[in-house]
PDB file of N, CA, C and O in Angstrom:
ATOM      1  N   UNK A   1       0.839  -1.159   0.000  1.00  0.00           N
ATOM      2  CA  UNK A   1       0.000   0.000   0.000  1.00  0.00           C
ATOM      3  C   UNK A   1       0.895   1.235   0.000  1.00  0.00           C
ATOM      4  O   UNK A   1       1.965   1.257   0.608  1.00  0.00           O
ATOM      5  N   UNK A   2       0.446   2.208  -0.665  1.00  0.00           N
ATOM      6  CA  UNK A   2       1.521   3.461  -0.886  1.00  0.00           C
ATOM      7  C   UNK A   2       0.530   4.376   0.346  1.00  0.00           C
ATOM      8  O   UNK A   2      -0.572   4.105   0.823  1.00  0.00           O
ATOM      9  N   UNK A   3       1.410   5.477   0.578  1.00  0.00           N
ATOM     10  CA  UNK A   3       0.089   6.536   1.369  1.00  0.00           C
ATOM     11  C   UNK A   3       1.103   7.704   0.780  1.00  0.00           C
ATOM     12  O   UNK A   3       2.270   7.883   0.433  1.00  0.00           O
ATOM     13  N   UNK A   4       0.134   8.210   0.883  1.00  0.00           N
ATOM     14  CA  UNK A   4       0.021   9.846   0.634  1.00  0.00           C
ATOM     15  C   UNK A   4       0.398  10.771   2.135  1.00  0.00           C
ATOM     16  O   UNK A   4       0.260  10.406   3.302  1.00  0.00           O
ATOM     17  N   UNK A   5       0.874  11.971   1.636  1.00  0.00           N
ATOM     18  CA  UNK A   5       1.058  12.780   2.756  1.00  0.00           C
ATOM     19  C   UNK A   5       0.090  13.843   2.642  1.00  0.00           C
ATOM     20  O   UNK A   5      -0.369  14.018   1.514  1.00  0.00           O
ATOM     21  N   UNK A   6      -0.414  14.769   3.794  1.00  0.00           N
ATOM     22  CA  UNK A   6      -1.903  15.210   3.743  1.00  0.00           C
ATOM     23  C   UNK A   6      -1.423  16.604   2.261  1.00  0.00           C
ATOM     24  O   UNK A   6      -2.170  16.875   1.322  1.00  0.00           O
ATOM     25  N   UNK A   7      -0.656  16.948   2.398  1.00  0.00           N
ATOM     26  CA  UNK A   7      -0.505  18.223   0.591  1.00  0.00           C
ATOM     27  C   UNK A   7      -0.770  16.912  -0.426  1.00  0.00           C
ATOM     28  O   UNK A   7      -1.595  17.210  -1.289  1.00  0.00           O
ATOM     29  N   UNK A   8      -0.237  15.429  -0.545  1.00  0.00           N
ATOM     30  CA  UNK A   8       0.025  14.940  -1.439  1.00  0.00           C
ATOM     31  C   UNK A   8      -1.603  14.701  -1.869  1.00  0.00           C
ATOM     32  O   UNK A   8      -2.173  14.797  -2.956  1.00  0.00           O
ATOM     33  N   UNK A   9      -2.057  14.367  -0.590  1.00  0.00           N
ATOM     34  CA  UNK A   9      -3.243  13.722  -0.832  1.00  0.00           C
ATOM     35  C   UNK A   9      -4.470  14.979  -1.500  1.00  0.00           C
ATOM     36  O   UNK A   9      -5.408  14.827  -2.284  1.00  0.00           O
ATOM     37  N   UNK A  10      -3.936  16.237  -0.766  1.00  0.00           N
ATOM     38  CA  UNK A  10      -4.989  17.348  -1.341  1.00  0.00           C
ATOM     39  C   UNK A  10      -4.896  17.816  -2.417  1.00  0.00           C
ATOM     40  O   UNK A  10      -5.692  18.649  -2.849  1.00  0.00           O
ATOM     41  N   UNK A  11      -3.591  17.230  -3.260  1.00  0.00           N
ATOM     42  CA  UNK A  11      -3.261  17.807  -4.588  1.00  0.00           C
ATOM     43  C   UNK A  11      -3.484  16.791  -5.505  1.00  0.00           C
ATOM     44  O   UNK A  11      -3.346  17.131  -6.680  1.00  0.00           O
ATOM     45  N   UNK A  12      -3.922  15.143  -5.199  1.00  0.00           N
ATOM     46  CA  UNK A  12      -4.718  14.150  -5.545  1.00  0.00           C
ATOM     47  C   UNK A  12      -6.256  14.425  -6.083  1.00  0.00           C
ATOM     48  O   UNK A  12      -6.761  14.383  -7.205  1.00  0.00           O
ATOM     49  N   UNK A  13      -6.695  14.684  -4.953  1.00  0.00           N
ATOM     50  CA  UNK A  13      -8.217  15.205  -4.850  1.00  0.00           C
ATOM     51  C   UNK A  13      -8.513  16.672  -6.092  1.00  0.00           C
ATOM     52  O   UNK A  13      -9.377  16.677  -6.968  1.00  0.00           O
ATOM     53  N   UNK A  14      -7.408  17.906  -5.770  1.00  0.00           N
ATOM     54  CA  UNK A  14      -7.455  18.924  -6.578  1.00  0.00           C
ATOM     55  C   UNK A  14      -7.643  18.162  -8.110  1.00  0.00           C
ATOM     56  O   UNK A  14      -8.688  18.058  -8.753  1.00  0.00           O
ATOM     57  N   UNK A  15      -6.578  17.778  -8.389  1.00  0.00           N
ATOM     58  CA  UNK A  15      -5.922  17.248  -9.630  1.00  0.00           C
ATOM     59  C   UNK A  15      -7.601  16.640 -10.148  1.00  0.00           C
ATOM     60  O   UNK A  15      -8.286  17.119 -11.052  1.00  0.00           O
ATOM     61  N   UNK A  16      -7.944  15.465  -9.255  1.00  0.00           N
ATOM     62  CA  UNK A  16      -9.172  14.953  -9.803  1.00  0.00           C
ATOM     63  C   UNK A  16     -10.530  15.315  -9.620  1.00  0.00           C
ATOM     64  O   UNK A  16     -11.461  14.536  -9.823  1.00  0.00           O
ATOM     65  N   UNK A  17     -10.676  16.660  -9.183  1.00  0.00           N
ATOM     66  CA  UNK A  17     -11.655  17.281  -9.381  1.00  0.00           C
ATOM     67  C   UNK A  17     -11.682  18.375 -10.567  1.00  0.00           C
ATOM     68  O   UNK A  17     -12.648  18.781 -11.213  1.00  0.00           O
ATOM     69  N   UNK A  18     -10.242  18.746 -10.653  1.00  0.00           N
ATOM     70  CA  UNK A  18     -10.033  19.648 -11.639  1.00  0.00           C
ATOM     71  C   UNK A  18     -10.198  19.425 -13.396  1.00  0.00           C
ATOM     72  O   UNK A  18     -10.786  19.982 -14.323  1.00  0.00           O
ATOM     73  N   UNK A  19      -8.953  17.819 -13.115  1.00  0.00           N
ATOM     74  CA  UNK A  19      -8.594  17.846 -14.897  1.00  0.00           C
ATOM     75  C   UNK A  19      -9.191  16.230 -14.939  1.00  0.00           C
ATOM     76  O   UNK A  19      -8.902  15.244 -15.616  1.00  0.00           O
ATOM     77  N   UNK A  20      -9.952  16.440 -14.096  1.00  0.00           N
ATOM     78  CA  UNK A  20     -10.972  14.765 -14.351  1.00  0.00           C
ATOM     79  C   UNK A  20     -12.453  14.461 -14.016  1.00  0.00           C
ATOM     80  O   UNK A  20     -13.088  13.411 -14.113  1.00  0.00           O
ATOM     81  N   UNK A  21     -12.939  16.139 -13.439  1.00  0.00           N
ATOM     82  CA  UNK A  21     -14.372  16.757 -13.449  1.00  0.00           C
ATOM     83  C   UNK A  21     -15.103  15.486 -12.533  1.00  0.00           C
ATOM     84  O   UNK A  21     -16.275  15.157 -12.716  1.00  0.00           O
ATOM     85  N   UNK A  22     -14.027  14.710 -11.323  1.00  0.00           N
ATOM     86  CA  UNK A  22     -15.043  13.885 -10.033  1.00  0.00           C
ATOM     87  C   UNK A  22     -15.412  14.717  -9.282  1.00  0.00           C
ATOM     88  O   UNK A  22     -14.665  15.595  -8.851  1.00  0.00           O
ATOM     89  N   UNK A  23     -16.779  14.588  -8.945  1.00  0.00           N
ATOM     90  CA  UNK A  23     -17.162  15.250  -7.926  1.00  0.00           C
ATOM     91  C   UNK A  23     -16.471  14.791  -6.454  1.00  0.00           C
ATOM     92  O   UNK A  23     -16.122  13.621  -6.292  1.00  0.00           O
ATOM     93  N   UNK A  24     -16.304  15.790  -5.410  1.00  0.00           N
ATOM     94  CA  UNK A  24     -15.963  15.843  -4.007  1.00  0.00           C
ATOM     95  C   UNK A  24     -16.853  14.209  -3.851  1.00  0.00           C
ATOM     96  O   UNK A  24     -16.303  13.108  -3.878  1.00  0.00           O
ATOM     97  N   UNK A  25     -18.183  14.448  -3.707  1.00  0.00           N
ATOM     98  CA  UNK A  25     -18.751  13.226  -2.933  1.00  0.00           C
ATOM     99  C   UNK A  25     -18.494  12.046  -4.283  1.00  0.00           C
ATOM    100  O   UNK A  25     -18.995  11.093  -3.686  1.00  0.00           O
ATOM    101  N   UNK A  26     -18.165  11.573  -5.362  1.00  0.00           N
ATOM    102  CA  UNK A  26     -17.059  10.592  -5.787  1.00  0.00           C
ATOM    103  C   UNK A  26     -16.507  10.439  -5.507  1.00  0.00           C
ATOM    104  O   UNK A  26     -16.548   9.210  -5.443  1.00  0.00           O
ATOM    105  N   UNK A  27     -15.246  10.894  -4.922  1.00  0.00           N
ATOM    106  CA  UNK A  27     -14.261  10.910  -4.220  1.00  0.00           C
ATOM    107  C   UNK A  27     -14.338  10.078  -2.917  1.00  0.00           C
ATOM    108  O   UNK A  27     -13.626   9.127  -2.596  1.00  0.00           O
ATOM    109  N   UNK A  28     -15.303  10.615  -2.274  1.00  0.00           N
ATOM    110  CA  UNK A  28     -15.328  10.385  -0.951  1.00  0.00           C
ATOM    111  C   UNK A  28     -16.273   8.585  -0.615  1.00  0.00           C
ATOM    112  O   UNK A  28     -16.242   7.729   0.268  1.00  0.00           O
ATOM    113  N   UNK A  29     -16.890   8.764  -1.721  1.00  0.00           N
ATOM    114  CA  UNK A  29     -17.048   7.182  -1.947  1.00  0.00           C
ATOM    115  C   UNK A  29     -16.816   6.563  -2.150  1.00  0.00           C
ATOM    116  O   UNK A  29     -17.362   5.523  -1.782  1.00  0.00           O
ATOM    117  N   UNK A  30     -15.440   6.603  -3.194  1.00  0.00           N
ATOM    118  CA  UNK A  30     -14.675   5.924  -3.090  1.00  0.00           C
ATOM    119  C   UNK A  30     -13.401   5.287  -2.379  1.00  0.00           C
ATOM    120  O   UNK A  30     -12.856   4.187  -2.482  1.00  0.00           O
ATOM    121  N   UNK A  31     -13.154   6.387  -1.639  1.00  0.00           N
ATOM    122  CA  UNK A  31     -12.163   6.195  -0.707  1.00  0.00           C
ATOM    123  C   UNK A  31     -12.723   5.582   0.314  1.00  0.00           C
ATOM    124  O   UNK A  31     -12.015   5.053   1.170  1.00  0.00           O
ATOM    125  N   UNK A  32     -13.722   5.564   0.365  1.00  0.00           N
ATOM    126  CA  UNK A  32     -14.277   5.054   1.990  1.00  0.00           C
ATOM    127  C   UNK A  32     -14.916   3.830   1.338  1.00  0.00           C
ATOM    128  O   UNK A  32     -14.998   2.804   2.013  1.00  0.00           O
ATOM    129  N   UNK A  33     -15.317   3.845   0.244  1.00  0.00           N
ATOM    130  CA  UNK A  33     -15.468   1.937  -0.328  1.00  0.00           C
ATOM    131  C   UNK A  33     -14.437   0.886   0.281  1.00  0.00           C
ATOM    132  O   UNK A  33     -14.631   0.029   1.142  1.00  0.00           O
ATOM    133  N   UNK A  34     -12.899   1.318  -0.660  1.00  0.00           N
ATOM    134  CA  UNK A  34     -11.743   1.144  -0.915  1.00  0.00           C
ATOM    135  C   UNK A  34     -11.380   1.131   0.800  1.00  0.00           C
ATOM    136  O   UNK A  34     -10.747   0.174   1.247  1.00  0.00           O
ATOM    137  N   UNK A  35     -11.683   1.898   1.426  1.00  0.00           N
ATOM    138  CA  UNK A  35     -11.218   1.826   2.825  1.00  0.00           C
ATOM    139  C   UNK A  35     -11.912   0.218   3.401  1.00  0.00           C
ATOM    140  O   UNK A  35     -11.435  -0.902   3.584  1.00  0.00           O
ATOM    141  N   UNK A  36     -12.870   0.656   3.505  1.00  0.00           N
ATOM    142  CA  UNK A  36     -14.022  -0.323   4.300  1.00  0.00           C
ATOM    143  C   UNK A  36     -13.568  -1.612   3.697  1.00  0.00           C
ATOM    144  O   UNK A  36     -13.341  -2.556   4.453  1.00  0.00           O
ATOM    145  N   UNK A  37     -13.392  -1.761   2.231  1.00  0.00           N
ATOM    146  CA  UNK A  37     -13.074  -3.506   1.622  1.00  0.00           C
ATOM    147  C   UNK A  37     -11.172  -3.829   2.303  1.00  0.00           C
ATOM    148  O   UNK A  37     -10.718  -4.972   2.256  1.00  0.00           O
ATOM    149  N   UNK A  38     -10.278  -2.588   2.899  1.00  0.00           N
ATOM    150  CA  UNK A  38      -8.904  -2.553   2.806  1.00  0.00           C
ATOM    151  C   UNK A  38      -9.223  -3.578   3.956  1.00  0.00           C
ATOM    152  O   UNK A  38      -8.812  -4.738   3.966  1.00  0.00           O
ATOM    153  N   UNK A  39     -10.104  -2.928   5.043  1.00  0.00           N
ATOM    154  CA  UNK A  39     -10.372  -3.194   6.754  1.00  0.00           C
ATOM    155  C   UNK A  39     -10.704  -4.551   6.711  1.00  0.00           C
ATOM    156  O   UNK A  39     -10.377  -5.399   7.542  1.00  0.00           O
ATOM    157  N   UNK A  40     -11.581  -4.764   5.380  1.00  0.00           N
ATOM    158  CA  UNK A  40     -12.142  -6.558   5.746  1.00  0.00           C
ATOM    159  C   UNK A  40     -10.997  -6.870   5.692  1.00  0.00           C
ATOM    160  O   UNK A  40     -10.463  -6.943   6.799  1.00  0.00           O
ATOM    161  N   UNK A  41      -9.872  -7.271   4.169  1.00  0.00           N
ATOM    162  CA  UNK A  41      -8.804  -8.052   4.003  1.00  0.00           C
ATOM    163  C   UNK A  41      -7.990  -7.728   4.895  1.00  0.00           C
ATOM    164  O   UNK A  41      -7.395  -8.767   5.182  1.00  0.00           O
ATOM    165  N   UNK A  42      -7.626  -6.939   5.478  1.00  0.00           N
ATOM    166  CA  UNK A  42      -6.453  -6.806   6.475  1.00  0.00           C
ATOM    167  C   UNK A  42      -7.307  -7.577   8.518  1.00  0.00           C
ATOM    168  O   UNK A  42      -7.061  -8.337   9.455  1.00  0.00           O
ATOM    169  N   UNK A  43      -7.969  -6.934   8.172  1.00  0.00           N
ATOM    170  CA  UNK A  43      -8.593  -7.349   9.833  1.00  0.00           C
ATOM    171  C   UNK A  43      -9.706  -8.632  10.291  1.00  0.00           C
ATOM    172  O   UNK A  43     -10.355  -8.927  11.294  1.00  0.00           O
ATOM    173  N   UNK A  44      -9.493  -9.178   8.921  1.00  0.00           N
ATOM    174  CA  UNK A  44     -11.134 -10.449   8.602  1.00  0.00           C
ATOM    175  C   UNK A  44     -11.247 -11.233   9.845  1.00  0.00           C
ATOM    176  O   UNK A  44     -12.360 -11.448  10.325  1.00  0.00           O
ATOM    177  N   UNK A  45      -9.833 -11.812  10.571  1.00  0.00           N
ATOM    178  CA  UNK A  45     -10.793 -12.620  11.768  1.00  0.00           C
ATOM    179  C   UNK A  45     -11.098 -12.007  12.585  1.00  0.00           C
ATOM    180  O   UNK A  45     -12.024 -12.568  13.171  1.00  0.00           O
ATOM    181  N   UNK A  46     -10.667 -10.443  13.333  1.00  0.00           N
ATOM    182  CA  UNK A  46     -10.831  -9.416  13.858  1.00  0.00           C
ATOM    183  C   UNK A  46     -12.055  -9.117  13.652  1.00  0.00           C
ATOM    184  O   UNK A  46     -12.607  -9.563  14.658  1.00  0.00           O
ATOM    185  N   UNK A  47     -12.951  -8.592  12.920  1.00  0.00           N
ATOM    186  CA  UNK A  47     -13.998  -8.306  12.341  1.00  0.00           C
ATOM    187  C   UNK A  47     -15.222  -9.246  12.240  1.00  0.00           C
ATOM    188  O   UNK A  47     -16.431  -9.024  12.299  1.00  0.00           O
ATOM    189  N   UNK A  48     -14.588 -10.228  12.089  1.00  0.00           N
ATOM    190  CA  UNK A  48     -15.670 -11.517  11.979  1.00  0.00           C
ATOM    191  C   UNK A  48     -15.957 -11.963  13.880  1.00  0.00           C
ATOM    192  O   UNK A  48     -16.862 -12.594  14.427  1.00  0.00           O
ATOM    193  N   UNK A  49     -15.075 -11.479  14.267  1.00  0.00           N
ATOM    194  CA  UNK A  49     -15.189 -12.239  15.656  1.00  0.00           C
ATOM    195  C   UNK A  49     -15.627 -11.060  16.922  1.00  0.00           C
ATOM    196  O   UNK A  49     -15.884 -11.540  18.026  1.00  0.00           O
ATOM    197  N   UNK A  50     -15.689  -9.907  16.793  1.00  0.00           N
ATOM    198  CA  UNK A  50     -15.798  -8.941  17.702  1.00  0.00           C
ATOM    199  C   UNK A  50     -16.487  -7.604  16.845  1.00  0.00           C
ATOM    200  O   UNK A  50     -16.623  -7.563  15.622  1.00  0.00           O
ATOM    201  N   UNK A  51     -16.863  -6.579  17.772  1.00  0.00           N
ATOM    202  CA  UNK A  51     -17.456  -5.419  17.456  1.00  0.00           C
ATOM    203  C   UNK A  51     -16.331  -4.799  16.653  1.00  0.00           C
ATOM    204  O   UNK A  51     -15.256  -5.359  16.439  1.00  0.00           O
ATOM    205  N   UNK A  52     -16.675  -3.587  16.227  1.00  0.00           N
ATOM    206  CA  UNK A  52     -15.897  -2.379  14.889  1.00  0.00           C
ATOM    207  C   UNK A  52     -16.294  -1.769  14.975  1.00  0.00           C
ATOM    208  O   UNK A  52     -17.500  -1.682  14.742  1.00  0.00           O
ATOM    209  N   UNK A  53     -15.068  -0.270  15.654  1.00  0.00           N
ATOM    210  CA  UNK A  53     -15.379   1.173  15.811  1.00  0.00           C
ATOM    211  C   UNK A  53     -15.170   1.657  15.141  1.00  0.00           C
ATOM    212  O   UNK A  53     -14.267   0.999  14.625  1.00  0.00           O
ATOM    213  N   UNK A  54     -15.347   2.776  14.382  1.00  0.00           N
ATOM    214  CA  UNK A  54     -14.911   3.850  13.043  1.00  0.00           C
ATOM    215  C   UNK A  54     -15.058   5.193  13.753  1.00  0.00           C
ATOM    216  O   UNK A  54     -16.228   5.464  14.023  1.00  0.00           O
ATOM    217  N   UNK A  55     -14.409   5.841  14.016  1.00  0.00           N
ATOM    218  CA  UNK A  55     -13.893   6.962  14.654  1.00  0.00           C
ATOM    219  C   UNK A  55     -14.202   8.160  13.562  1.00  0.00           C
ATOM    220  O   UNK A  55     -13.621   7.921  12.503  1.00  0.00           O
ATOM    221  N   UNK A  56     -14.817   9.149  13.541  1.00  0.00           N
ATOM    222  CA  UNK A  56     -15.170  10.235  12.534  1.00  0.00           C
ATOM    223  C   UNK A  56     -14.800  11.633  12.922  1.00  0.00           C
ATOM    224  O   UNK A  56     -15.566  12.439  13.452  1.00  0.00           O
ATOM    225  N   UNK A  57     -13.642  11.823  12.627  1.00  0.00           N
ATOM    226  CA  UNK A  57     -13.342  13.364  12.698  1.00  0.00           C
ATOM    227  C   UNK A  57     -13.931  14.212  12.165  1.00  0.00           C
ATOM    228  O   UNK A  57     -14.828  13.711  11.488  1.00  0.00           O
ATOM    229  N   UNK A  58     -13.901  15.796  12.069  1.00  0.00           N
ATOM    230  CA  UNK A  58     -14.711  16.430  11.191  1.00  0.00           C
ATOM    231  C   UNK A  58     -13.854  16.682   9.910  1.00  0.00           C
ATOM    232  O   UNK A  58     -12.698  16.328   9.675  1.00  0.00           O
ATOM    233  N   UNK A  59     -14.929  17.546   8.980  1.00  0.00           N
ATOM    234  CA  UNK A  59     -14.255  17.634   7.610  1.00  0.00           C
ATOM    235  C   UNK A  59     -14.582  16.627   6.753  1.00  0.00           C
ATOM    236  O   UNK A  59     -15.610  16.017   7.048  1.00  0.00           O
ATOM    237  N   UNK A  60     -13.965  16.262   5.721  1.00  0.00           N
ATOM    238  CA  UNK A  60     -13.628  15.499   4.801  1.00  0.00           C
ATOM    239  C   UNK A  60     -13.358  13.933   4.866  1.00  0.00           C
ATOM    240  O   UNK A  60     -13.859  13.061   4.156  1.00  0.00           O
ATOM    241  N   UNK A  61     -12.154  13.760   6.215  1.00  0.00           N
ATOM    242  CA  UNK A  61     -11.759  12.618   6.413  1.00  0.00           C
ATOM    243  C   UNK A  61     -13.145  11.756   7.421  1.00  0.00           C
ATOM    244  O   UNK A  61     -13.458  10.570   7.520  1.00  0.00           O
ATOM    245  N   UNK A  62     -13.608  12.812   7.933  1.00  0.00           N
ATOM    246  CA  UNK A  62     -14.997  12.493   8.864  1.00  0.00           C
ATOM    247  C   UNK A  62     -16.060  11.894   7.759  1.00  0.00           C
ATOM    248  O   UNK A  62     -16.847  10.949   7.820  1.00  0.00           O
ATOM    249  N   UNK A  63     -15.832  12.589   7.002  1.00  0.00           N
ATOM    250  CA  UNK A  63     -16.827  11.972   5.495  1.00  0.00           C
ATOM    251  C   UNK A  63     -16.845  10.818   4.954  1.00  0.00           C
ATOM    252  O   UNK A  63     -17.872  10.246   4.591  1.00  0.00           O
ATOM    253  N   UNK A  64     -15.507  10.305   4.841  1.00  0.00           N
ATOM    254  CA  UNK A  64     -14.936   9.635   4.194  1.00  0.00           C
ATOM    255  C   UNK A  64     -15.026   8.219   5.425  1.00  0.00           C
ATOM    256  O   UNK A  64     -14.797   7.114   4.933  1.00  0.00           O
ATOM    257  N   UNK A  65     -15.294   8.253   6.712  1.00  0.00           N
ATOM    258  CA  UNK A  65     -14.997   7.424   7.978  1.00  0.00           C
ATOM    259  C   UNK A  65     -16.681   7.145   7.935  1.00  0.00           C
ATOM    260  O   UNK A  65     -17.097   6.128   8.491  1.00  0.00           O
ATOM    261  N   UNK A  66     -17.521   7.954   7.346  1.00  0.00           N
ATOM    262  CA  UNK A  66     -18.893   7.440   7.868  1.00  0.00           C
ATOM    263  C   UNK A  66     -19.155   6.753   6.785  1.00  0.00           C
ATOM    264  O   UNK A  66     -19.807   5.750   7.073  1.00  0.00           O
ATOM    265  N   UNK A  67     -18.830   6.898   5.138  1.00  0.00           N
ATOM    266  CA  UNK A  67     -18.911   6.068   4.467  1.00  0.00           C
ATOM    267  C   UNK A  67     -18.196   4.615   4.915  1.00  0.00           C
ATOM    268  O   UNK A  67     -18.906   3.610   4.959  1.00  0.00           O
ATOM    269  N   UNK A  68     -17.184   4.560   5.148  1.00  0.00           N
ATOM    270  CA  UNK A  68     -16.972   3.471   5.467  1.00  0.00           C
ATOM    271  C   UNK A  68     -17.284   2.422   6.258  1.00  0.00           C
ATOM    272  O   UNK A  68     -16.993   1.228   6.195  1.00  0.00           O
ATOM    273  N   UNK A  69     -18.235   3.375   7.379  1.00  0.00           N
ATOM    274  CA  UNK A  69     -19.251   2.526   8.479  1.00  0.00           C
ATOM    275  C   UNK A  69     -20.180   2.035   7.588  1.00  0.00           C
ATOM    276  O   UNK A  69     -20.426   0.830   7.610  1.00  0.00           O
ATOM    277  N   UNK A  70     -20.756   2.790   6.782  1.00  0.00           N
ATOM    278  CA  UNK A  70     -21.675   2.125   6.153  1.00  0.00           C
ATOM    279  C   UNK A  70     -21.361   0.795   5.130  1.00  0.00           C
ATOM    280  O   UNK A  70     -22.377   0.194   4.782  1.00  0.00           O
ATOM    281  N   UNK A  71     -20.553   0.468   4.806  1.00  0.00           N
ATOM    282  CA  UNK A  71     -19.934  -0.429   3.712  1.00  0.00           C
ATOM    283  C   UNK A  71     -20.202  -1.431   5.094  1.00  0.00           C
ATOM    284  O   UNK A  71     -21.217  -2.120   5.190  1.00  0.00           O
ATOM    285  N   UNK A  72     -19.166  -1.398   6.102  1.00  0.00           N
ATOM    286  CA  UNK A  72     -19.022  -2.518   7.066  1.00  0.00           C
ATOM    287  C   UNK A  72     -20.323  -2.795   7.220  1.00  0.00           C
ATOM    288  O   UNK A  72     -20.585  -3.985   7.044  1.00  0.00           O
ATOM    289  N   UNK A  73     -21.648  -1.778   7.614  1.00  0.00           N
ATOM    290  CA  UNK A  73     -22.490  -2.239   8.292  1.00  0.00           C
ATOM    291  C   UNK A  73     -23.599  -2.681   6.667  1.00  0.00           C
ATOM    292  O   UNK A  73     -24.702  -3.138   6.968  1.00  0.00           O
ATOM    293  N   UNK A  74     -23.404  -2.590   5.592  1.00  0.00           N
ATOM    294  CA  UNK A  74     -23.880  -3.100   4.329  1.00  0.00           C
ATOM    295  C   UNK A  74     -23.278  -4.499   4.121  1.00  0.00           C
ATOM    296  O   UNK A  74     -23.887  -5.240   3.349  1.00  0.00           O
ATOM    297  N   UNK A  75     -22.261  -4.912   4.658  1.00  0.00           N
ATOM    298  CA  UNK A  75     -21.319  -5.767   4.044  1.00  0.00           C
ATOM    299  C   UNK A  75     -21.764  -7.170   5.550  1.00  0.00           C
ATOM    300  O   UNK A  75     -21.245  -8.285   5.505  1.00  0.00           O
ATOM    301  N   UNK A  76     -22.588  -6.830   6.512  1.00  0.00           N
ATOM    302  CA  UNK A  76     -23.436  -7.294   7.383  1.00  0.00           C
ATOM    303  C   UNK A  76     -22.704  -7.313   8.685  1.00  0.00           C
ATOM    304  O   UNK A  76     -22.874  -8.283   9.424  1.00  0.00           O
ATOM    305  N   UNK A  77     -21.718  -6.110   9.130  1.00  0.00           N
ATOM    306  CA  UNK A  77     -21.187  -5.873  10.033  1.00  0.00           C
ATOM    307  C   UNK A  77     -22.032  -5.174  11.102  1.00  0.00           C
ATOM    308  O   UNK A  77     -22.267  -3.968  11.028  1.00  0.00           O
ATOM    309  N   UNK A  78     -22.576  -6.100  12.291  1.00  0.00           N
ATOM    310  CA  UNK A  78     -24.016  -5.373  13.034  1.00  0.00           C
ATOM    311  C   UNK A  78     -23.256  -4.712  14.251  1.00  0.00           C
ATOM    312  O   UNK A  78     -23.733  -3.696  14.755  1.00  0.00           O
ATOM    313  N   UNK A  79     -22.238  -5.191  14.672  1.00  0.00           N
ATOM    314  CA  UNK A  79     -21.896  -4.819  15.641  1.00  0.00           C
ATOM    315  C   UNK A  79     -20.881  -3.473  15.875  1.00  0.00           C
ATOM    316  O   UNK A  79     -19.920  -3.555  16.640  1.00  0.00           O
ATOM    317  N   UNK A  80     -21.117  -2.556  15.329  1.00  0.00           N
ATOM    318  CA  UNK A  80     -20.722  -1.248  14.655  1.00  0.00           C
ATOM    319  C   UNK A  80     -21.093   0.248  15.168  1.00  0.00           C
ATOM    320  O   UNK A  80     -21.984   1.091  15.061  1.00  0.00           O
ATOM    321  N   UNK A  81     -19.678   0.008  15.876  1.00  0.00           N
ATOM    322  CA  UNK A  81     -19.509   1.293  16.983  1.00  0.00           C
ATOM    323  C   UNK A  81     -19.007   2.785  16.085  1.00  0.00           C
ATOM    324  O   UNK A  81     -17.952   3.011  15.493  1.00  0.00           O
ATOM    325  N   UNK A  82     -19.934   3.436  16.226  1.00  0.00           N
ATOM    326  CA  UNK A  82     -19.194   4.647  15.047  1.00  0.00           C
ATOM    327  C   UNK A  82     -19.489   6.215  16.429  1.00  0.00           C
ATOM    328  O   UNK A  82     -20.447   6.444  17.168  1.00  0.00           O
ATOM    329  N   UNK A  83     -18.273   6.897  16.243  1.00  0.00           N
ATOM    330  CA  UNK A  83     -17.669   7.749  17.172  1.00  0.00           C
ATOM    331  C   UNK A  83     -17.183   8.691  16.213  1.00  0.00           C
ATOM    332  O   UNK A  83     -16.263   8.535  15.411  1.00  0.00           O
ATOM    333  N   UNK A  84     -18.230  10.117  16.472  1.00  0.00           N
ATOM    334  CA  UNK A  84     -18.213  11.422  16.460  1.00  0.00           C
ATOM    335  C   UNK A  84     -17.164  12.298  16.965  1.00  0.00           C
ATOM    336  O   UNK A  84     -17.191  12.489  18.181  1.00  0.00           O
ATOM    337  N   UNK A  85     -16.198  12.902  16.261  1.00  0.00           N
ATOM    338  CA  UNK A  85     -15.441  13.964  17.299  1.00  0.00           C
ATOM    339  C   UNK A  85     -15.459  15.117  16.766  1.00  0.00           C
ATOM    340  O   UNK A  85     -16.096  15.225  15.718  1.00  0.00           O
ATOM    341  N   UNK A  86     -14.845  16.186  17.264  1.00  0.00           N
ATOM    342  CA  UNK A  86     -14.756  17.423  16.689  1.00  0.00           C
ATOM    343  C   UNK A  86     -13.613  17.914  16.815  1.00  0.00           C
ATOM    344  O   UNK A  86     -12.622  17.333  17.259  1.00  0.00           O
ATOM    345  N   UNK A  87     -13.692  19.100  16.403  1.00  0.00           N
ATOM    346  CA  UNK A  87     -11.661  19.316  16.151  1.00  0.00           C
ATOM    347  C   UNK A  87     -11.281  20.072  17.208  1.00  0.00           C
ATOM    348  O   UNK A  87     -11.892  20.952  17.815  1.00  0.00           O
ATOM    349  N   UNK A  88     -10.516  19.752  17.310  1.00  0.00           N
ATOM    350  CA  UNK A  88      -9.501  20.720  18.266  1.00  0.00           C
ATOM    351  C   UNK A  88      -9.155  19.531  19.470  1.00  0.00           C
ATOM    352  O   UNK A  88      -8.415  19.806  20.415  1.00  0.00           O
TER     353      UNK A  88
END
């Protein structure tokens, strides 16, 4: 898995909203698809065997964290702790 650094990642997003006309909420569905399917393959007996918190900051990345609750809890994850914060 490669990661991005937070300019790299905002000049990702620019780039593909700009010279590839995705909308913000494309974006954000996809990343939080792509997230939520990363969490099964990496955490599957974890997940299969106990509850799953998703932590939601505000902004963007908060966006992107509630989509991904939803995938888990679509994907028939019931036991699905999702946690609100705010900044600062």
């Amino acid at each position: 898995m490669r990661l991005a650094t937070v300019a790299q990642a905002a000049r990702i997003d620019e780039v593909s909203r700009e010279d590839y006309a995705l909308a913000g909420e494309v974006l954000m569905e996809s990343a939080g698809a792509l997230a939520a399917r990363e969490a099964e393959l990496t955490f599957l007996p974890e997940l299969t065997r106990g509850s799953v918190a998703v932590v939601c900051g505000p902004g963007n990345n908060g966006g992107d964290a509630l989509v991904v609750a939803r995938h888990l809890h679509s994907a028939g994850h019931r036991d699905l702790h999702v946690f609100l914060t705010r900044a600062g």
